[in-house]
C-alpha positions as CSV (number, residue, x, y, z in Angstrom):
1,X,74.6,-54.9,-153.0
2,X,75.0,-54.6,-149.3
3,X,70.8,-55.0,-148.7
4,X,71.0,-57.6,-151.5
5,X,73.2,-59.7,-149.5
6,X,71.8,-59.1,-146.3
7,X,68.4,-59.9,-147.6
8,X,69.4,-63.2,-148.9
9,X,71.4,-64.2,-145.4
10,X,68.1,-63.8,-143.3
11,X,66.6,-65.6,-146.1
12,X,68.6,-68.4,-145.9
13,X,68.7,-67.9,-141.9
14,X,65.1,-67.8,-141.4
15,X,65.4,-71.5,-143.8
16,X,67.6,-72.8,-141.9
17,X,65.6,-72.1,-138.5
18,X,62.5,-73.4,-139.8
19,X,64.1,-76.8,-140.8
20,X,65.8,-77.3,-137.9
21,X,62.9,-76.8,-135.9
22,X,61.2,-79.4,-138.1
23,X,64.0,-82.0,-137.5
24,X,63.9,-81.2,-134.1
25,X,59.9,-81.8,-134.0
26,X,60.6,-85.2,-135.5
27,X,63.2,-86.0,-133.3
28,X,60.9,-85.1,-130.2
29,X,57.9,-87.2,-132.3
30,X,60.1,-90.1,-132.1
31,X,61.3,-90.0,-128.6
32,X,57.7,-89.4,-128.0
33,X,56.8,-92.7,-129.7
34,X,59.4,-94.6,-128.2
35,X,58.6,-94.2,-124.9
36,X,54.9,-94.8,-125.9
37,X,55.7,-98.0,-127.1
38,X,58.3,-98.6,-124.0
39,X,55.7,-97.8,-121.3
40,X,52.6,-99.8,-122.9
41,X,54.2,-102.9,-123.0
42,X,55.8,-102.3,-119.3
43,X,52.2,-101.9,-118.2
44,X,50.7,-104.6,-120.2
45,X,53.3,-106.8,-118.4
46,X,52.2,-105.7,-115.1
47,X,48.5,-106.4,-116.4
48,X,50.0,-110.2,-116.9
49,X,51.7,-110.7,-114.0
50,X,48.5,-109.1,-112.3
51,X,46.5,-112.0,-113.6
52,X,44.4,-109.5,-115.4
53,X,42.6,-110.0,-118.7
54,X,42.8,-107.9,-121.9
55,X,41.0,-105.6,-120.9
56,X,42.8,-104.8,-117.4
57,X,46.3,-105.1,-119.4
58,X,45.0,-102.1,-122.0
59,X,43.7,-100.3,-118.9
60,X,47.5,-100.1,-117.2
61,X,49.0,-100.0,-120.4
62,X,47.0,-96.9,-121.9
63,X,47.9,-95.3,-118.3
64,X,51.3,-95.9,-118.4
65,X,52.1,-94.9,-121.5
66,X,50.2,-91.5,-121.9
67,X,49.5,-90.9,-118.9
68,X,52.4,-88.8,-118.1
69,X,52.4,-87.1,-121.3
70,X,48.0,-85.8,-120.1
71,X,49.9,-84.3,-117.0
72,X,52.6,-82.8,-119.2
73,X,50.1,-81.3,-121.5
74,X,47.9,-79.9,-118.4
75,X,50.4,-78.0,-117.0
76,X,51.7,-76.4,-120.3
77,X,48.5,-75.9,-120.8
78,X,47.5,-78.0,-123.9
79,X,44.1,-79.6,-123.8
80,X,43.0,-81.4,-125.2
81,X,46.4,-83.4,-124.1
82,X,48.2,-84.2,-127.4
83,X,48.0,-88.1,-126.5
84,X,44.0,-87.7,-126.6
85,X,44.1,-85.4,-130.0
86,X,46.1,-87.8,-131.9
87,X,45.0,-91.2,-132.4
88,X,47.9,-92.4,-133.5
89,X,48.7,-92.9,-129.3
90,X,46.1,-95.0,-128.6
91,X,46.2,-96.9,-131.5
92,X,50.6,-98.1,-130.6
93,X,49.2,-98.7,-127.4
94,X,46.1,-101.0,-128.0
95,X,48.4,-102.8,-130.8
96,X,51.3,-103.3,-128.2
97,X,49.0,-104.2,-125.6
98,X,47.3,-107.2,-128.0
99,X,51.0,-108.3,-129.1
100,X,51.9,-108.9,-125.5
101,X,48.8,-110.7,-124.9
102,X,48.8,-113.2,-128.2
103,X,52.8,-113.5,-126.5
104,X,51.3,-114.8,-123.7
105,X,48.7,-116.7,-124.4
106,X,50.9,-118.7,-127.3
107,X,53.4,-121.9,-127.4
108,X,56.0,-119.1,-126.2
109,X,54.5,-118.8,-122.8
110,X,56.5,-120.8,-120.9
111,X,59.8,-118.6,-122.4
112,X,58.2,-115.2,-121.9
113,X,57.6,-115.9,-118.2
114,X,59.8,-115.5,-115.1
115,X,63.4,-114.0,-115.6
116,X,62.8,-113.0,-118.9
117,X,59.8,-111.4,-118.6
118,X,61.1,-109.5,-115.1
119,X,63.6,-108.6,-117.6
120,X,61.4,-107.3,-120.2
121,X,60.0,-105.2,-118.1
122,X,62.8,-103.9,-116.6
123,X,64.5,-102.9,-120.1
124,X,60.9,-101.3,-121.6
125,X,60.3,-99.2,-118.7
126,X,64.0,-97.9,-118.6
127,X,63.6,-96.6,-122.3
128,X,60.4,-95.3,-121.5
129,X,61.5,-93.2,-118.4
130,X,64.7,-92.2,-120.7
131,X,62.5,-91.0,-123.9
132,X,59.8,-89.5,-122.0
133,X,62.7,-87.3,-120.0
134,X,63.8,-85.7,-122.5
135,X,60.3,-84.9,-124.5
136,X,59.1,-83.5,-120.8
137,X,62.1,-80.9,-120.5
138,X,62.6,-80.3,-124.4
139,X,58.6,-79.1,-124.4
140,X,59.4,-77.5,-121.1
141,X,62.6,-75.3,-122.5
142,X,60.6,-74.9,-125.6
143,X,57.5,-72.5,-123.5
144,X,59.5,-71.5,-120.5
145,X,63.9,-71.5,-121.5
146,X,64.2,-69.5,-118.3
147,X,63.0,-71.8,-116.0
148,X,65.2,-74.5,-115.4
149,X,63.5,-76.3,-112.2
150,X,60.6,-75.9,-114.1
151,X,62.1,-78.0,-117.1
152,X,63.4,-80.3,-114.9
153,X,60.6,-81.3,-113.1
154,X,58.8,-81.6,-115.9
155,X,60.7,-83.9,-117.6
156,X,60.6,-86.2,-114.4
157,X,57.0,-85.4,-114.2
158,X,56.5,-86.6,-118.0
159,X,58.8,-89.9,-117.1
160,X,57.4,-90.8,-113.6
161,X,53.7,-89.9,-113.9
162,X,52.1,-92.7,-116.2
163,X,53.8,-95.6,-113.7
164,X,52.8,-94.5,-110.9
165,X,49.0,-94.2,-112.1
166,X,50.1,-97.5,-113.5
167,X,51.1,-98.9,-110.0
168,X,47.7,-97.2,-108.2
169,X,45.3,-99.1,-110.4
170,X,47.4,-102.5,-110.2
171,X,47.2,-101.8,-106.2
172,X,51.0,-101.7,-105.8
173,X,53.1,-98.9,-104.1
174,X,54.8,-96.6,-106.9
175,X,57.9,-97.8,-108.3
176,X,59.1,-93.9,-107.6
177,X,59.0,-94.3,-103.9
178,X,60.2,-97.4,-103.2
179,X,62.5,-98.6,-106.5
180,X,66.4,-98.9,-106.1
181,X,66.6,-95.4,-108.3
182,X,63.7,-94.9,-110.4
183,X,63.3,-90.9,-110.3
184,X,67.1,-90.1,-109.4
185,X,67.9,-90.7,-113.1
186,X,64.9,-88.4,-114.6
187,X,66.2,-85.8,-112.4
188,X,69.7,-86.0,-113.5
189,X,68.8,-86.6,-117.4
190,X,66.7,-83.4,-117.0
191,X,69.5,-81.3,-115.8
192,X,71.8,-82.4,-117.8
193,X,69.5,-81.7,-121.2
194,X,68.9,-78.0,-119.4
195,X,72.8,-77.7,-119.5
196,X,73.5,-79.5,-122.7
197,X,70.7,-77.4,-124.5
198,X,71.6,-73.7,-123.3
199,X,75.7,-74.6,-124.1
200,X,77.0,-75.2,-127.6
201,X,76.1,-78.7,-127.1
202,X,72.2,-78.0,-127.7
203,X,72.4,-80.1,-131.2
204,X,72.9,-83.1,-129.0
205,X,71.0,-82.2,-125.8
206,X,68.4,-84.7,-126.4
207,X,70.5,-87.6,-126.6
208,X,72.7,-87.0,-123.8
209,X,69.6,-86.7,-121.6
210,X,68.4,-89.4,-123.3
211,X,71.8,-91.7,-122.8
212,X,72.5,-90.5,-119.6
213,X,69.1,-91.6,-118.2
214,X,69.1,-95.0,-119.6
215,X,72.7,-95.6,-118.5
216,X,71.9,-94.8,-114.6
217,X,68.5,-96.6,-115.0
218,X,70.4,-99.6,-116.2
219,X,73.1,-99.4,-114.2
220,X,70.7,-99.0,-110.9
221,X,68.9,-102.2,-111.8
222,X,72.2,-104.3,-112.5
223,X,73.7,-103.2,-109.3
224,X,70.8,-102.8,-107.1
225,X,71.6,-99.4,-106.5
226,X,69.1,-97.6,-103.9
227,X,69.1,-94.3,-101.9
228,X,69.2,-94.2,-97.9
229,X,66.3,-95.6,-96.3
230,X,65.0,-95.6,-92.7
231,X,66.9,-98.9,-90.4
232,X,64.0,-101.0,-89.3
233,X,61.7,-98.8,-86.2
234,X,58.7,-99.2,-84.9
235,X,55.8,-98.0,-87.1
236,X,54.9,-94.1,-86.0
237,X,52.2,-94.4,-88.7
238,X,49.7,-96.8,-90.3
């Protein structure tokens, strides 16, 4: 009776493990997507404001929004990246990217542009820095739970990568070195997930990160937050 009983409780354990980590493969999935959507219209708006044309805006759109997620494959060592395997990416992308442009190109114009638009931007590449956080450090915890710098960074990695080969090809400095507090927040959302995940809390780790990330973000851009910066010298390099 005893071995009956056992048999069926790692039955039903070995269930139950298997269908959480398909909800929790979802869930990543649509965090993934979300900051895939976030991201390409954030760098299609930078292609607009750019004066670029169609073209151009896919270009910075398609880096933005998977280009983060090719580094984050790279060093976990998936390659082909997942983003390049699944056509699905590409495909949100180049449909965002054509939405924005018929946006801008219709009656609505004059409404998309100035504040709003700045505002737009502002709001899409918050929630893609937020949702690409947490799918950087969840697929980090996932290979390598004993590393938590390495989960952290990885997450900010994932979050920070595709703007700044965003802001490279649209000749601008990187939002992540001179932005109120761009990075600070994927920092912070990836420790807390780290904590959040390896406590009893792990159910929810993904949308604390996620919350706590968006918040700051938010919160930086309302209040024109920024970290320390050098007082006004003379230049000791060009």
């Amino acid at each position: 009776m005893y071995n009956i009983l056992h048999k069926v409780y790692h039955s039903v354990r070995s269930y139950a493990n298997r269908l959480y980590g398909g909800i929790m493969d979802i869930i990543w999935y649509m965090f993934d997507m979300i900051g895939t959507i976030a991201f390409a219209v954030s760098g299609a708006l930078v292609g607009v404001a750019r004066k670029m044309d169609i073209f151009g805006m896919t270009v910075l759109a398609l880096a933005t929004a998977i280009g983060g997620g090719i580094v984050r494959d790279v060093l976990l060592g998936y390659f082909p990246p997942n983003s390049l395997r699944n056509i699905v990416y590409v495909t949100v992308v180049l449909v965002v990217t054509v939405i924005v442009f018929l946006i801008y190109n219709s009656r609505y114009r004059k409404h998309a542009m100035g504040p709003r638009s700045r505002a737009s931007y502002l709001l899409a590449d918050a929630l893609g820095l937020a949702s690409f956080t947490v799918t950087g450090a969840s697929a980090g915890f996932k290979l390598y739970p004993e590393l938590p710098i390495f989960i952290v960074l990885l997450g900010t990695i994932t979050a920070v990568g595709g703007g700044i080969i965003r802001d490279m090809l649209a000749q601008r400095i990187p939002s992540v070195l001179k932005e109120d507090v761009y990075a600070l927040p994927s920092i912070i959302g990836g420790i807390v997930y780290y904590l959040m995940v390896t406590s009893s809390w792990d159910s929810m780790a993904v949308y604390g990160a996620f919350t706590v990330v968006l918040v700051i973000r938010l919160l930086a851009i309302k209040y024109n937050w920024s970290l320390p910066k050098v007082g006004k010298t003379k230049p000791v390099a060009k």
